[in-house]
N, C-alpha and C positions, 0 to 999 in steps of 0.2 A: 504494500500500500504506500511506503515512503516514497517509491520507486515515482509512483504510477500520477503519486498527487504532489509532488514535489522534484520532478525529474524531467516537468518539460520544457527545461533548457538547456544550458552547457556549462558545466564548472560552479554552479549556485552551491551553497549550502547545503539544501537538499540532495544532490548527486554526490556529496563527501558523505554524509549520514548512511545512502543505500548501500555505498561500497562498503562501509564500514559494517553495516549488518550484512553484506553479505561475506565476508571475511566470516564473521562471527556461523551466517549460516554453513558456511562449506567445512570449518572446523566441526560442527554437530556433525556434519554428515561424516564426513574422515571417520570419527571417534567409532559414530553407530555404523558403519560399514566395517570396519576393524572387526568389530566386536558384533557381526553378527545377528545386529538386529533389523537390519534393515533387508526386504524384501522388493529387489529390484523387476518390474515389469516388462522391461526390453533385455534383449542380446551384451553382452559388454562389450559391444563394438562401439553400439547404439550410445551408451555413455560414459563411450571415449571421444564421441564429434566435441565436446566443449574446446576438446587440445587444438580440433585446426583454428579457432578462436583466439586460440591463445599463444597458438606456436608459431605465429608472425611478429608479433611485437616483444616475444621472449628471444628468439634470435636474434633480432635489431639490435639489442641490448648488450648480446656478448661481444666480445672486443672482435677484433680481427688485423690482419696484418696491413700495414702501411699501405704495400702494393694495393692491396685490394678494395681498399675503404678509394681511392683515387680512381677503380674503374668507372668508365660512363665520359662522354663529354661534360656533361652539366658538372659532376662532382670531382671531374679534374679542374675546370676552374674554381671549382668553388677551393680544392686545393693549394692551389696556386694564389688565389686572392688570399689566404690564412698565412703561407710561405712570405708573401711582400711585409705582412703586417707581423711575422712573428710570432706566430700563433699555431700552435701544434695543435693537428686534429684531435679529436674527443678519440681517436680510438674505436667505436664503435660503428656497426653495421648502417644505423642512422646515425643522422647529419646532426639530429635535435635529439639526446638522449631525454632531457626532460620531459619532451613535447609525447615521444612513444612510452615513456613511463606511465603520463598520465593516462593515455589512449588503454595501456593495459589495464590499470585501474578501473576504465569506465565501464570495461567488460565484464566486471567480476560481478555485477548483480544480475546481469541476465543466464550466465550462469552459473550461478550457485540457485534461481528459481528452474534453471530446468534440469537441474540434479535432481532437487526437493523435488518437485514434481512426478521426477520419474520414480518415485521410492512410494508416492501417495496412494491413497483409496479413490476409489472411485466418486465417492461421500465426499470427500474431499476436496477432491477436484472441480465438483459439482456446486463447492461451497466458494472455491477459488475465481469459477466462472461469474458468478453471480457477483461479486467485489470487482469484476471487469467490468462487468457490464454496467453496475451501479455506477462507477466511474467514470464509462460512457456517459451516462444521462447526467452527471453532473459537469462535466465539461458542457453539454451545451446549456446548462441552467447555469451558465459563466457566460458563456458566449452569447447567449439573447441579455443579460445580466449587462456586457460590456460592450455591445452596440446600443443598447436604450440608455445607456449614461455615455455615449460617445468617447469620445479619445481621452479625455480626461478620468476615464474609470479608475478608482482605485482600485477594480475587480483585476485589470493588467497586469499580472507578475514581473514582466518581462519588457518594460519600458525599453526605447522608441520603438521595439516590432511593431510591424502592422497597426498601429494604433488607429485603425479605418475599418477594422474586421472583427468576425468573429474570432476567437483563438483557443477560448477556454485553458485549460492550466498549461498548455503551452505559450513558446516562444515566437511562434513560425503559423502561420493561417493555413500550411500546405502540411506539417503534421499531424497540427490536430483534425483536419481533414483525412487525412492517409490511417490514422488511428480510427476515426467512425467507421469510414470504408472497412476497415480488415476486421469491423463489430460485426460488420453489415453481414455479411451470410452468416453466421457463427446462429445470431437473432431469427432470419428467413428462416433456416436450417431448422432451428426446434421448434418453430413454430408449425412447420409444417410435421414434421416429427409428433410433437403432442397431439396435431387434428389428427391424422392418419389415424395413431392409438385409440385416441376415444370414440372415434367414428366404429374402428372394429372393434371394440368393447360394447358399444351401445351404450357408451356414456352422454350424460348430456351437460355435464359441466364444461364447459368452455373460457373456463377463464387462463389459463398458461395460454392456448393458440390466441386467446385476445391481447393478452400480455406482451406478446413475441411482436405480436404484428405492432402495436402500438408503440414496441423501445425501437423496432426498425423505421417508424416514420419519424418518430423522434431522431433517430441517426443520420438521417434523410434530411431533415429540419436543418440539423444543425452541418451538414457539410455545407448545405445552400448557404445558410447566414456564414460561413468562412468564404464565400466566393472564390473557393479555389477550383480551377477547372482541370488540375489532375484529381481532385481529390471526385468532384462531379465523375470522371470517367470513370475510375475505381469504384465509384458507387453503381453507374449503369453494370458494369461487368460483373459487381457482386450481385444484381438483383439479377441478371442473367442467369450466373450460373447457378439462381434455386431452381431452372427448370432441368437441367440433367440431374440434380439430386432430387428434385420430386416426382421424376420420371421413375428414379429406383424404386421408389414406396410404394407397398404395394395399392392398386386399387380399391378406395372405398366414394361410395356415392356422393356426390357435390363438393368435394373435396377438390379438384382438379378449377372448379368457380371461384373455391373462396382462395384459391394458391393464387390463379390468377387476377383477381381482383384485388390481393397486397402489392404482385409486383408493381400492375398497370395503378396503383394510387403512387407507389413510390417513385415509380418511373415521373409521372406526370406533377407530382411537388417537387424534384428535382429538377426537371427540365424547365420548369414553369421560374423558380428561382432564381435557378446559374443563367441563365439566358436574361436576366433583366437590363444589366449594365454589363454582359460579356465581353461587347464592341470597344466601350470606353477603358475599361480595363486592360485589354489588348493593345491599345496603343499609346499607354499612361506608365504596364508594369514595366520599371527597368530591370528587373532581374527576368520576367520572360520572355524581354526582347534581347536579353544577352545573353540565353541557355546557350545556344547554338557556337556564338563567341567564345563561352565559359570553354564549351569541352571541346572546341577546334585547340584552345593554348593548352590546355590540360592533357591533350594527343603527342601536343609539339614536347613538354614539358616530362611526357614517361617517359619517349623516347630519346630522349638525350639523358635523363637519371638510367636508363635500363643498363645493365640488368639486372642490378641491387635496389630501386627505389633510393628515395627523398627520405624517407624512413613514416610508420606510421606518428600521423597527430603533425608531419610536419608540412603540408600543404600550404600555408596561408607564407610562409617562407620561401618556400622552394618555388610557389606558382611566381611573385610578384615582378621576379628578374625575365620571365617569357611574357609576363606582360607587356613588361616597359618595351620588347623586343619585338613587338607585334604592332607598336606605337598607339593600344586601346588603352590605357587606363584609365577608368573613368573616375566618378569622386565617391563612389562608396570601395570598403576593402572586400574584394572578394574571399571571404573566409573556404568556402568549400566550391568545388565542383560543381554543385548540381547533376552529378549523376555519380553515385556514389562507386560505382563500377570501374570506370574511369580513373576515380581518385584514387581507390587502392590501388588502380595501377600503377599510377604514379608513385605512392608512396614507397608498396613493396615488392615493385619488381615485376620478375617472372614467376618469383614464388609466392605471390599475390593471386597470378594468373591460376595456379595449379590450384591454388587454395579454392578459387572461385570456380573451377573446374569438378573439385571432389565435391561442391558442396550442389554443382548440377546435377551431378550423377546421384548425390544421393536423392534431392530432391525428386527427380525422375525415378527413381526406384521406389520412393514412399506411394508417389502417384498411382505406379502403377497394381501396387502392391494393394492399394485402397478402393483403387474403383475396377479389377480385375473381377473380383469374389463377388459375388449378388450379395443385396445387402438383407436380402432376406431369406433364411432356410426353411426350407420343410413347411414355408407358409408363417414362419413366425421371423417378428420385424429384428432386424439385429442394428439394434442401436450403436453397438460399439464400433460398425464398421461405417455407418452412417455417418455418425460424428467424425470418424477421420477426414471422410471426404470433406464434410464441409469444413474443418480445421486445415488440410490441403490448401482447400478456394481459399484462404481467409491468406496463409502464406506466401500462397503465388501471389495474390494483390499487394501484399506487403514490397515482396522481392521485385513487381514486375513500377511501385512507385520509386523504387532506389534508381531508378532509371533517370530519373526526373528531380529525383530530390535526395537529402542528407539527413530522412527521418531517421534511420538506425540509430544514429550518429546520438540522439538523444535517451535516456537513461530509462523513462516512461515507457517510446515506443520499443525499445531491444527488450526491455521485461516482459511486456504484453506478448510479442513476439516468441518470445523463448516460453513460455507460459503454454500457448497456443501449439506450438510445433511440438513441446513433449506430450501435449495432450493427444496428438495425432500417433505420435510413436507409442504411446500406452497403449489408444486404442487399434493398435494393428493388429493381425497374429502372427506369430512367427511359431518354427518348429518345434515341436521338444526335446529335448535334450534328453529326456527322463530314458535307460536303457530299457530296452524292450524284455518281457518277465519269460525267464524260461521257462518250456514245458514241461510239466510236474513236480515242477517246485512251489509249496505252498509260499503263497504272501507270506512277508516279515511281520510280526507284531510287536506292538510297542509294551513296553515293558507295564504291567498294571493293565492292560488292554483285553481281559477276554473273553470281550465279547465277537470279536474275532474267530474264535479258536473254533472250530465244529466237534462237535459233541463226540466223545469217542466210543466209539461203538464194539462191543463186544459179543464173539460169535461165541455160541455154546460148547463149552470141553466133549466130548466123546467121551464116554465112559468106557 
């Protein structure tokens, strides 16, 4: 919760607090994994992914030889400018050991939640979701909050951003849109989940599928009041894709009405919204008239650092000299890329590239591994597999806004995120391990246990 209400911006108070409980959380887990108490749900491949997280800005870190730290054009001069001034390099893989110190830091609370995560109950998780989603509807009860008090809100955390928009406890108007969006199926998803259920039970309480539908136009509401139009398209492609997950469920009567009639209302409050002052917007925003700009110098700027990278966290440095060399710089600092794909490259190289390569591959492995299986057997509904799918949609919208934007980048949306993705990995299935029981060997029983045991039967002696 520190994370998620005090983490949407960069380096605040609140992002030194998360990292700190999450230090604290990964120590519990160390101890009770030691020691046996802890009952992991996935593969221990599955919760070894934190490392590639972590195994980029750990290696930055360690020293390396003269020769090597001067590979690249960009960081032979930056060698050479340190030589005129007398100044021996840091030694290290990156350029800015402080700057990737911090960047490791800001990792540690996204996971040490999808450690915990993967160790929880089902009850749990279910209790985790619901604190997301509350958090959803209280960012935009901020965001209608800080457009009806205007730019002068003291509802703004995060003074001068955006101060013309919605934001809610973010920094950034294109976050905390990218954050509703990757709410947005997660909400579709059980809502249409709980009608399916009660329709084949022949229930007639209806309040969870009214509930789902009402936090997803409220999610809808408030992308609209951030006037962001990645965060608007992320929303069209999550109401989208409730129809291949409600394609999977099985058929119950009028059900397929009321699915359709949530998306075509959400469809139509968001289009009706984002399209008010789109035009003006368009040729007002200077940072979306300078995406294209951004990641033309950020292209020029990996490949002259390749093939060690600028080091991570050190972007706002390493970019500013292909600015000036491109003769754009305009009067705000360009802090990040805008396309967070990109920047890593710049930052870490080719083993950035590899990194972003194993995490396609798994990603396309969860995929397929999710919407492979029918999600329902023998005629009865399998929630577990259903949720993955739509924990999937909720990822790829996540992954597919880093294109466009540096939401990760912030402590709120990487929790949420990490939160989400081990909820997708719990609910997968994977094989058993358990060895297969030989024939004629009775079960083990546990010691005190015997009820177990079959009754021993005794044949009559012959006399």
């Amino acid at each position: 919760m520190t994370s998620l209400l005090a983490g949407g911006g960069r380096g605040g108070l609140g992002d030194v607090l998360a990292q700190l409980l999450a230090l604290l959380l990964l120590a519990v887990l160390a101890w009770s994994s030691w020691s046996g108490r802890l009952s992991w749900r996935v593969p221990f491949w599955l919760r070894c992914l934190p490392l590639l997280a972590l195994l980029l800005p750990l290696i930055q870190l360690l020293p390396i030889p003269a020769d090597w730290w001067a590979a690249g054009s960009a960081r032979e001069a930056v060698a050479a400018q340190l030589a005129i001034a007398g100044i021996e390099p840091a030694g290290r893989w990156t350029l800015y050991p402080l700057a990737t110190e911090r960047a490791l830091w800001s990792l540690l609370p996204g996971v040490a939640l999808f450690l915990a995560a993967l160790a929880l109950s089902d009850r749990a998780l279910r209790w985790l979701f619901g604190a997301l989603l509350l958090v959803g509807v209280v960012n935009v009860c901020f965001g209608v909050a800080q457009l009806a008090q205007g730019p002068e809100s003291p509802l703004r955390l995060y003074v001068p951003t955006n101060t013309g928009h919605a934001v809610g406890l973010f920094a950034n108007r294109n976050h905390f849109a990218g954050f509703l969006a990757m709410l947005l199926p997660l909400t579709l998803a059980g809502s249409a989940w709980s009608l399916v259920r009660r329709k084949g039970n022949g229930e007639r309480d209806f309040i969870m599928p009214v509930l789902g539908a009402l936090l997803s136009v409220t999610f809808v509401l408030g992308i609209a009041f951030s006037r962001s139009r990645a965060g608007l398209g992320l929303a069209l492609l999550g109401m989208l894709a409730l129809l291949p997950l409600a394609w999977s469920l099985p058929a119950r009567r009028g059900t397929k009405r009321i699915l359709a009639t949530i998306v075509a209302l959400g469809l139509l409050v968001s289009v009706q919204f984002a399209s008010l002052d789109a035009a003006r917007r368009a040729m007002a925003d200077p940072v979306d008239a300078g995406r294209r700009q951004y990641a033309a110098t950020t292209m020029d700027a990996a490949r002259a650092y390749s093939p060690m990278g600028s080091g991570i966290g050190t972007f706002r440095f390493a970019y500013q000299p292909f600015e000036a060399l491109r003769g754009d710089p305009g009067r705000d600092v360009v802090n990040h890329a805008h396309n967070d794909y990109l920047e890593l490259w710049m930052e870490g190289g080719v083993l950035a590239l590899l990194l972003l390569l194993s995490s396609a591959a798994v990603w396309a492995w969860a995929g397929l591994r999710a919407w492979r299986t029918p999600a329902d057997e023998a005629g009865k509904l399998d929630w577990n597999r259903f949720l993955a799918r739509a924990c999937w949609v909720a990822i790829s919208l996540a992954a597919l806004h880093e294109a466009f934007d540096y939401a990760m980048r912030t402590t709120a949306m990487s929790t949420a995120f990490a939160l989400i993705l081990a909820t997708m990995f719990a609910h997968l299935r994977y094989p058993s391990n358990a060895p297969a029981a030989r024939p004629g060997v009775p079960p083990s029983v546990e010691p005190g246990n015997l009820a177990k045991l079959r009754p021993f039967r005794q044949t009559p002696r012959k006399e």
